[in-house]
ZAMARGU-4260 file (C-alpha; in steps of 0.2 Angstrom, whole numbers, plus 5000, padded with zeros to 4 digits):
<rodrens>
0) 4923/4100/5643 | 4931/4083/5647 | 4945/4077/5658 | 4959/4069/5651 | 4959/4051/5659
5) 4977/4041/5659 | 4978/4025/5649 | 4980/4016/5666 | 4968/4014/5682 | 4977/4012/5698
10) 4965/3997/5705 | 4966/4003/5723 | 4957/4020/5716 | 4945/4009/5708 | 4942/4000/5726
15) 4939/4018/5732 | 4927/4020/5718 | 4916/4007/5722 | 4916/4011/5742 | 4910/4029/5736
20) 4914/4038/5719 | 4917/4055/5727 | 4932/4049/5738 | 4939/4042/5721 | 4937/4057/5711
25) 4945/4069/5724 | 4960/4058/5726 | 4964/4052/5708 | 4958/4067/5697 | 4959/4081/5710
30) 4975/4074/5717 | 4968/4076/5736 | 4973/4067/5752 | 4972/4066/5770 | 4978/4055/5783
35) 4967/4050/5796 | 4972/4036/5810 | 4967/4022/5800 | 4976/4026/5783 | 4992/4029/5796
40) 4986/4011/5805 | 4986/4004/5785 | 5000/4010/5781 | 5009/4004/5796 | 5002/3986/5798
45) 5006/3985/5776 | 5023/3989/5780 | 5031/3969/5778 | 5022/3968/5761 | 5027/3985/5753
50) 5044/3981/5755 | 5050/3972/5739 | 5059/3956/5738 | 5073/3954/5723 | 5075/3938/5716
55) 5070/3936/5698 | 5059/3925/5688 | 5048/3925/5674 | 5031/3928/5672 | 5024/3915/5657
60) 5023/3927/5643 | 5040/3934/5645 | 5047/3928/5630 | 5032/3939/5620 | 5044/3953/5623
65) 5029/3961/5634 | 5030/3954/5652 | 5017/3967/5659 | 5030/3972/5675 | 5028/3991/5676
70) 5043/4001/5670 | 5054/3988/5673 | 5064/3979/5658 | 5067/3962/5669 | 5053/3957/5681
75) 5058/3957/5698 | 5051/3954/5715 | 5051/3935/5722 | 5058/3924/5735 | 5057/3904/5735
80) 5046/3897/5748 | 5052/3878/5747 | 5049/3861/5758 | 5059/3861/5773 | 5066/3847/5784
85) 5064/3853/5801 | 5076/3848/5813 | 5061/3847/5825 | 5044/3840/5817 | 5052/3831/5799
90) 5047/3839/5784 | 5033/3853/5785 | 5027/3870/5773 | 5039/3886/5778 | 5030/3903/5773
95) 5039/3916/5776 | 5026/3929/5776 | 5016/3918/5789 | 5012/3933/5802 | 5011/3920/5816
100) 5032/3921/5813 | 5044/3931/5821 | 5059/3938/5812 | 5071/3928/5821 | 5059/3911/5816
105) 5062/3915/5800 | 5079/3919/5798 | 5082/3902/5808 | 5071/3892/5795 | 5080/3901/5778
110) 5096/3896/5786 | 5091/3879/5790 | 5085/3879/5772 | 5099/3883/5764 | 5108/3870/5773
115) 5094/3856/5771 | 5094/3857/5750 | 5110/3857/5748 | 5109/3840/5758 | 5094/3836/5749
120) 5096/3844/5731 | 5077/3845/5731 | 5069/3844/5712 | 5065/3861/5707 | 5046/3856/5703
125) 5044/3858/5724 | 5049/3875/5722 | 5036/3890/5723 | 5037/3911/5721 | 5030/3922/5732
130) 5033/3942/5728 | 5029/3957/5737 | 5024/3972/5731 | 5025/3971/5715 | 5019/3982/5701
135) 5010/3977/5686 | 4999/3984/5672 | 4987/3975/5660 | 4986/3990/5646 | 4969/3979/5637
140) 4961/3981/5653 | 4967/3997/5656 | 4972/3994/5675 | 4989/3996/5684 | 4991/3989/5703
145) 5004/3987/5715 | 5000/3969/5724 | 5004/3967/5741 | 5008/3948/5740 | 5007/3938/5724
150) 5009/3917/5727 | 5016/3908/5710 | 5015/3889/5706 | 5020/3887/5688 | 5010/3894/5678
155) 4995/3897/5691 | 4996/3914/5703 | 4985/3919/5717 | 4986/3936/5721 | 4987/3940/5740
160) 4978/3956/5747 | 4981/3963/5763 | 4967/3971/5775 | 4967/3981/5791 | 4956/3974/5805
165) 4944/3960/5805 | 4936/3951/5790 | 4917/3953/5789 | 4903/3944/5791 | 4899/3944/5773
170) 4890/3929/5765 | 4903/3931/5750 | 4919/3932/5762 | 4922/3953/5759 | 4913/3971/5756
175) 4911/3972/5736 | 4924/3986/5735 | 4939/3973/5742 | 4933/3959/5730 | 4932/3971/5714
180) 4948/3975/5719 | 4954/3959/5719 | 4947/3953/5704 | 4955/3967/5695 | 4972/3961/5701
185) 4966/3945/5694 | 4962/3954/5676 | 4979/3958/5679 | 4987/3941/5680 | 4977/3935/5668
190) 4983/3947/5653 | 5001/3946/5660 | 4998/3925/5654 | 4995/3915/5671 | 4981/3907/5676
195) 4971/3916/5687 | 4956/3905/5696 | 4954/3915/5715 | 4961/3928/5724 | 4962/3930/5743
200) 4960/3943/5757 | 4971/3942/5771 | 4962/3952/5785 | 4976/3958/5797 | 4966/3961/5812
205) 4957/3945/5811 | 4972/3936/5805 | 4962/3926/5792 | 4962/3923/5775 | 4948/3922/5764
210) 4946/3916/5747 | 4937/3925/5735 | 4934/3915/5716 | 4932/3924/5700 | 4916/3920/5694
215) 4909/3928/5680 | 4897/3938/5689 | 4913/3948/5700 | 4922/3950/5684 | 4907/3959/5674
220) 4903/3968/5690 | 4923/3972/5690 | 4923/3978/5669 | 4906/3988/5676 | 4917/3995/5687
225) 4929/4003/5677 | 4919/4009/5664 | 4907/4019/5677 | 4924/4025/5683 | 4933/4031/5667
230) 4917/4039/5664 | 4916/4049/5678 | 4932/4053/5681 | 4929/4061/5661 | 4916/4073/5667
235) 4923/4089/5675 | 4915/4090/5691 | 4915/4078/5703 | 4901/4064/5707 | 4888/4073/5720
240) 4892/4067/5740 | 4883/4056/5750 | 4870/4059/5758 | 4869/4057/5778 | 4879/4041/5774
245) 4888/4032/5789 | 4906/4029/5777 | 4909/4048/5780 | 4915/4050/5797 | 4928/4036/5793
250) 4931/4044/5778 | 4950/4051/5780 | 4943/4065/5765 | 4927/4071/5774 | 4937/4088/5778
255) 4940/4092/5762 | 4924/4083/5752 | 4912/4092/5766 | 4897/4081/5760 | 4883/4085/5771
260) 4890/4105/5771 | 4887/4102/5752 | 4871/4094/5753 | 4863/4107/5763 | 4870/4121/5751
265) 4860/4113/5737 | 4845/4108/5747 | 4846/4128/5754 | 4847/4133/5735 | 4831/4122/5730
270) 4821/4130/5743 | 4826/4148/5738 | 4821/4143/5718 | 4805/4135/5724 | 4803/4152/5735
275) 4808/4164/5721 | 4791/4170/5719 | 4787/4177/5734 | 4790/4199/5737 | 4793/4197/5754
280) 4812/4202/5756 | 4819/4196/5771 | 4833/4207/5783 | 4853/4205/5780 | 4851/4199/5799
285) 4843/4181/5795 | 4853/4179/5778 | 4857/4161/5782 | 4848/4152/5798 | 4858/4139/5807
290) 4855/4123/5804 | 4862/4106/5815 | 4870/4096/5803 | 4885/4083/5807 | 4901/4090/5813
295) 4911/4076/5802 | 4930/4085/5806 | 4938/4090/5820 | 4935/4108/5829 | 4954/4111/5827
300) 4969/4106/5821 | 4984/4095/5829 | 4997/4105/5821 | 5000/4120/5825 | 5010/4137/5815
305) 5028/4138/5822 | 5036/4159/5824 | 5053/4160/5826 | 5058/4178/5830 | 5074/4177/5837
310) 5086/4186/5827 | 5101/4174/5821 | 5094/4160/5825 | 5094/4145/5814 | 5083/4130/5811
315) 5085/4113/5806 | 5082/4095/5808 | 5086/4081/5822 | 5076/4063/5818 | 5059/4070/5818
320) 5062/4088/5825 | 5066/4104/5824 | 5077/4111/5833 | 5081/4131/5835 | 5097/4135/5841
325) 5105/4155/5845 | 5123/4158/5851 | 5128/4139/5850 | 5111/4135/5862 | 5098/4127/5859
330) 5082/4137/5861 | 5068/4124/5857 | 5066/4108/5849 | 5050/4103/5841 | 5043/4090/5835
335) 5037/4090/5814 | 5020/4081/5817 | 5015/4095/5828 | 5020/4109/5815 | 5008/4112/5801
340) 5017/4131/5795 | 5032/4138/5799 | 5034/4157/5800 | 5051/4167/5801 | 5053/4184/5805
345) 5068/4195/5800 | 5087/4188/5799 | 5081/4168/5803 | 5091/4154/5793 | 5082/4138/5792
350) 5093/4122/5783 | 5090/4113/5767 | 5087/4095/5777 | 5073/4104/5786 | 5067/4113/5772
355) 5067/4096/5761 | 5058/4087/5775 | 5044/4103/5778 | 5040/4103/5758 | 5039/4083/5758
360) 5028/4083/5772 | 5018/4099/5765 | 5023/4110/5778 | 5025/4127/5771 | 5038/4142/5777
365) 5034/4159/5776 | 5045/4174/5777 | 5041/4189/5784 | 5052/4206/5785 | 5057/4210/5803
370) 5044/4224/5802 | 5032/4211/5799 | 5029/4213/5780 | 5025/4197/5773 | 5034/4194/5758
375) 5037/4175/5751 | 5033/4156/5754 | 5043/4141/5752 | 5032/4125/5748 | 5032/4108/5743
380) 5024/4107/5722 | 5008/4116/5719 | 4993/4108/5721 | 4989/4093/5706 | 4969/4100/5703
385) 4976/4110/5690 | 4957/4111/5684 | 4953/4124/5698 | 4965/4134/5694 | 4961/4134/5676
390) 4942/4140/5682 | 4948/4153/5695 | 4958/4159/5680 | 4943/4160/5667 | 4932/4167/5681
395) 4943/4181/5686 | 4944/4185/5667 | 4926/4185/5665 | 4919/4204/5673 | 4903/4199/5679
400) 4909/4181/5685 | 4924/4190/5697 | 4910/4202/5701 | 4897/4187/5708 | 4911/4186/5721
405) 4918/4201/5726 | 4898/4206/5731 | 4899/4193/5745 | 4916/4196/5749 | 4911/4214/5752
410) 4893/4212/5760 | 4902/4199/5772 | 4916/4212/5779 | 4903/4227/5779 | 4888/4215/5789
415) 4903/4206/5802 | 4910/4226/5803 | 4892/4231/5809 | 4891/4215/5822 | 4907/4218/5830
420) 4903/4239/5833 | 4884/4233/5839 | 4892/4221/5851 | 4904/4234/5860 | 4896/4252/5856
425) 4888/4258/5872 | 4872/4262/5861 | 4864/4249/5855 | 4853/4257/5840 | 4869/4270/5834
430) 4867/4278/5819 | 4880/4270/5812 | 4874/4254/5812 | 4859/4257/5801 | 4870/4265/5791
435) 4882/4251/5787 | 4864/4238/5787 | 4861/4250/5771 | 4878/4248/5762 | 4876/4229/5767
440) 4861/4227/5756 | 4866/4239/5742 | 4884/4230/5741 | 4875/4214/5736 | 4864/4223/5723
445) 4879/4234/5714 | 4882/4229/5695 | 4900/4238/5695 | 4918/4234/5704 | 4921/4253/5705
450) 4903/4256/5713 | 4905/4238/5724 | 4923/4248/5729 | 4916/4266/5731 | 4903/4255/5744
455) 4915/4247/5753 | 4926/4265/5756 | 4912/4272/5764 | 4909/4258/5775 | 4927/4257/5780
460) 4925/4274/5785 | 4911/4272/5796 | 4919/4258/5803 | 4934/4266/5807 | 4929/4282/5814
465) 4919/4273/5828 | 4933/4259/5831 | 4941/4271/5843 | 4924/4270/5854 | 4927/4253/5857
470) 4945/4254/5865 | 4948/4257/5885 | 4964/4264/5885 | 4960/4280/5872 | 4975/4291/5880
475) 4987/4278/5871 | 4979/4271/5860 | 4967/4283/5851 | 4962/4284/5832 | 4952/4290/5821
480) 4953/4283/5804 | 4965/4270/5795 | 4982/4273/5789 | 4997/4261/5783 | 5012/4261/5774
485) 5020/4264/5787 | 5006/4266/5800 | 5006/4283/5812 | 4998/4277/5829 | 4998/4261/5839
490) 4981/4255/5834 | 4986/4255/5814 | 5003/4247/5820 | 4991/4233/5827 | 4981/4232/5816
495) 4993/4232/5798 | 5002/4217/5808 | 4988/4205/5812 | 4981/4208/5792 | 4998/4202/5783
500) 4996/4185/5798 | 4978/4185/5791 | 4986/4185/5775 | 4998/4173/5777 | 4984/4161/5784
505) 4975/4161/5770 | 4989/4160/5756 | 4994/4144/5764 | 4975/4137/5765 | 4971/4142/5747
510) 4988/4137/5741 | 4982/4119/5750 | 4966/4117/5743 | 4973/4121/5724 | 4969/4138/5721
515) 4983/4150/5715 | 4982/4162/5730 | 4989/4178/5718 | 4976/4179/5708 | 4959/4187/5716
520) 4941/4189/5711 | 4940/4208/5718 | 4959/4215/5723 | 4966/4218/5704 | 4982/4207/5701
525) 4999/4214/5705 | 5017/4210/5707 | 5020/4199/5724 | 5003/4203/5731 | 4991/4186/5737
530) 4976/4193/5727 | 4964/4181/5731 | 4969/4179/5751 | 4967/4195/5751 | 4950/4193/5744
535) 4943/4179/5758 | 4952/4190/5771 | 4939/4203/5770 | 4926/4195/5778 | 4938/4191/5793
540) 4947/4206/5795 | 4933/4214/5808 | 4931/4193/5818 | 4949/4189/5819 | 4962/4204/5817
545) 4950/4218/5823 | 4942/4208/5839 | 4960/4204/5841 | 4968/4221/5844 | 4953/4226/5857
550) 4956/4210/5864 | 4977/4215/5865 | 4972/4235/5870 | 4957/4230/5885 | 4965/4218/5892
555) 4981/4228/5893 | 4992/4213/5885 | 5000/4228/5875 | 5008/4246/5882 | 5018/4259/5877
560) 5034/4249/5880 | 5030/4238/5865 | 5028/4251/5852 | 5042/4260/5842 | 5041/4278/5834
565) 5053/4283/5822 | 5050/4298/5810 | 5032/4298/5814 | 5031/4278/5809 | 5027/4267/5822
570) 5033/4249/5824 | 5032/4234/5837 | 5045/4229/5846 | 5051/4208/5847 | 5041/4208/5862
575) 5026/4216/5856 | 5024/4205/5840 | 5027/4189/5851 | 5012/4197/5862 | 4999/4198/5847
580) 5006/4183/5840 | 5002/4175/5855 | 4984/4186/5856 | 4980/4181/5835 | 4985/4161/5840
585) 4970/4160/5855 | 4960/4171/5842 | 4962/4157/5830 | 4962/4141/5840 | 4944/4148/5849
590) 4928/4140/5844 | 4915/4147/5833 | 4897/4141/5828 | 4896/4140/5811 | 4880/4152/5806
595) 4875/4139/5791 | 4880/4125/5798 | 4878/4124/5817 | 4894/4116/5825 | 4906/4124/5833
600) 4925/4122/5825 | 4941/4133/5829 | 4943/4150/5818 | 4957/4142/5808 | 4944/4126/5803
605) 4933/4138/5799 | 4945/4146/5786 | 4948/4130/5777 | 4930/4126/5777 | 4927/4145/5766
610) 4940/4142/5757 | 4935/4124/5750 | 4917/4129/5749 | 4924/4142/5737 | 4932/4130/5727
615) 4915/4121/5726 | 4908/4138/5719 | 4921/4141/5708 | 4922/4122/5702 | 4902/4124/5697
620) 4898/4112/5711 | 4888/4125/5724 | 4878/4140/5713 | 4885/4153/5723 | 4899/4156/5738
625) 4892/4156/5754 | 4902/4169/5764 | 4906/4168/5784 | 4893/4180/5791 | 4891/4180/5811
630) 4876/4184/5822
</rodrens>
């Protein structure tokens, strides 16, 4: 099976392709992208030359019918940089994209300009184009580009490309993937029909400009290039990561191309092939052994979810807020950068201006019932990898495949169930924790879903009749088994709240990394229900819902008061929810060491990093999915 590759190569992804195929692969096949704070530094420091200029002209093969300007019947883009008469120093060169100008230098020179050839009537052979950002494809070539600065005389054009920071001390004036990148825009010029000799780097930081000629010897490496790209970008899984290389912690995609995580997943997986031979069968404890690899990503997140609660209250946007307002008062404002999900409980109204500017940003809003209940999610368009979807479909089709991963999903809640009763049980070596060690190891060795589900019952009901032992307060908050829909006692209220968060969480995280988040490996599809978040949530329930209702009931953050009982139903009351909202939020933003990989990262990093690592597994790329495992 082949990728379909477009006819036209953007050349900035065949820059990216040069610095590291992977990075190119994820952005332009998979349709991924992060911003770090140099891409927001690029972007920034670019913003004069993205901005187009409108004055016409003609490129030389015009009249051929095929001027090679990207969707755009007339070509556009260009200003007139002329010779000046200068009031002060005579006659003298005028560029206005000279960084060394301000905006007012130049709005005084144009208008002295204008002036002086009309005085003047200069000959239109002084006169020279420069264009910004403008957009041209070469279809022989294959290649499409957006240039940042393109200078014209006659029939001869210089493509101009703008670089963050300083230029290198490189005996050929730039790093090979800025000069392929610039050869190709020449390729560019060159089919258009000018004449296309050198191109040049302007290095921002450094404020320089370098030429960079088009020998023969850049041009093949540049038509090497783009064949070793198509190619890849053909096959269906993407080009293997680096390995221990220092581009990754620049790299803005290192969070979501986890190379040396990858890396040690395969070298893990050689050791266990060469090893296959050996009897000795080792315990569920030392499944996986730490190892210190680089922590490449942050431990947490900047953004952080927004919960609004308040009945009647209503959202929307102010510049690059939000702003919650009740009864004509405003109760919060906060700002969009620091937001990264927003969550509305019961009768809350949110504005289409701030719903537009959530989904452009990739913010998602999730609804819940005012009981709780999650029930819908408003999001930006789905995911571009649609090739992950299509294996998640075709795996979850397959009965053995889907059965691959519910085992893990399975032996990871039943083992993480049997860590957090062996930390709080008063007696260490209970029976019931050699019993759930046993159901740990046969759930990895079933060959059925309905004896992998009968397994998983009967540890769930281990689990739960000894859950009550580990709570102080047993006169309130007593229970002896699980129940929902609706829940009977406190405990169960708790409980069914913080799994449809959990829920949520992961619906959003899969939905971010591509996956379609309704259809699982082990819960069975149905109408409205998040199969497959409810697939990764089993492993988490017992680490981050069920440590966080001891953590709400022992530490007495939760009381009578913020329970409601109504035909044998129990409910939380507004300030309840806000308490184990608060409770679930420090449960998620606390750090964790990672049992395969050794750093310490926040719970909610440690959800994205699963869930990519499934998408690796279901993608082909890693043999099997690692679950998340404590100690």
């Amino acid at each position: 099976m082949t990728t379909e590759v477009p006819e036209l190569m953007p050349v900035r992804m065949l820059n990216e392709f040069t610095y590291c195929p992977r990075l190119a692969y994820l952005e332009w096949v998979e349709g991924e992208f992060q911003d770090n704070l140099e891409t927001v530094q690029g972007r920034f420091e670019h913003r004069r030359v993205d901005a187009p200029t409108k004055a016409p002209f003609e490129p030389p093969n015009f009249s051929d019918g095929d001027s090679g300007f990207e969707d755009h019947p007339q070509p556009r883009s260009g200003y007139w940089k002329r010779t000046l008469i200068s009031k002060r120093d005579g006659v003298r060169d005028f560029d206005p994209d000279d960084p060394e100008l301000n905006e007012e230098e130049i709005q005084e020179e144009s208008e002295f300009n204008e002036t002086e050839q009309t005085k003047t009537r200069m000959p239109p052979t002084e006169e020279k184009i420069h264009a910004r950002s403008l957009l041209l494809s070469a279809p022989a070539e294959g290649l499409i580009a957006k240039l940042d600065l393109l200078e014209i005389d006659g029939e001869v054009a210089t493509p101009v490309d703008y670089k963050r920071g300083k230029s290198p001390s490189h005996p050929q004036g730039a790093w090979e993937p800025e000069r392929v990148q610039l050869c190709a825009q020449g390729l560019i010029l060159r089919e258009v029909g000018y004449q296309c000799t050198h191109g040049v780097l302007y290095f921002i930081g450094s404020r320089r400009r370098v030429e960079i000629p088009f020998d023969d010897a850049l041009i093949t490496l540049t038509r090497q290039k783009i064949q070793q790209f198509r190619k890849a970008a053909a096959n269906p899984n993407a080009p293997p990561p680096l390995v221990d290389s220092p581009k990754c912690p620049r790299c803005s995609l290192v969070g979501i191309c986890l190379p040396d995580e990858t890396n040690l997943l395969h070298q893990d997986t050689l050791e266990k092939s060469d090893q296959a031979t050996e009897v000795n069968v080792q315990t569920s404890e030392n499944t996986h052994k730490p190892q210190s690899i680089r922590r490449l990503m942050p431990a947490r997140d900047d953004a952080l979810p927004l919960y609004v609660m308040e009945q009647g209250a209503r959202i929307g946007k102010d510049g690059e807020r939000l702003s919650i307002q009740a009864k004509k008062k405003t109760l919060r404002e906060v700002k969009l950068m620091d937001i990264s999900q927003v969550s509305l409980f019961g009768n809350v109204q949110i504005s289409s201006q701030a719903l537009r500017e959530l989904a452009s940003r990739g913010v998602p809003v999730c609804y819940f019932s005012y009981g709780g209940w999650f029930q819908a999610m408003t999001s930006g368009l789905c995911h571009k990898n649609i090739d992950l979807r299509q294996k998640q479909f075709a795996l979850a089709a397959k009965d053995g495949e889907s059965l691959k991963y519910a085992k893990q999903f399975v032996a990871g809640k039943i083992k993480n169930c049997r860590t957090l009763l062996r930390r709080n049980l008063p007696v260490k070596k209970d029976v019931c924790l050699s019993r759930l060690s046993e159901l740990h190891q046969q759930a990895s060795q079933v060959n059925s879903v309905d004896s992998l589900l009968g397994l998983e019952g009967m540890a769930a009901k281990i689990y739960f009749a000894n859950f009550g032992r580990l709570l102080k307060n047993k006169q309130t908050f007593s229970v002896t088994g699980r129940n929902r829909r609706p829940p009977t006692d406190p405990v169960n209220c708790l409980l069914s709240f913080l799994y449809a968060i959990l829920c949520k969480e992961l619906t959003v995280t899969l939905q971010a990394v591509g996956f379609d988040p309704m259809l699982g490996f082990m819960h069975r599809p149905r109408y409205g229900r998040p199969s497959l978040a409810l697939d990764l949530a089993e492993e988490f329930r017992p680490l981050i819902a069920d440590s966080t209702t001891l953590m709400l009931i022992n530490n007495g953050e939760v009381g009578d008061s913020n329970f409601l009982s109504r035909a044998g139903a129990v409910t939380l009351t507004t300030a309840g929810r806000k308490s184990v909202i608060a409770a679930y939020e420090r449960r998620m933003d606390s750090l964790a060491t990672h049992p395969i990989f050794g750093y310490r990262i926040s719970y909610r990093r440690i959800l994205e990093v699963q869930a990519r690592l499934l998408a690796r597994a279901v993608a082909g790329e890693l043999p099997e999915y690692p679950n998340y495992t404590t100690r």
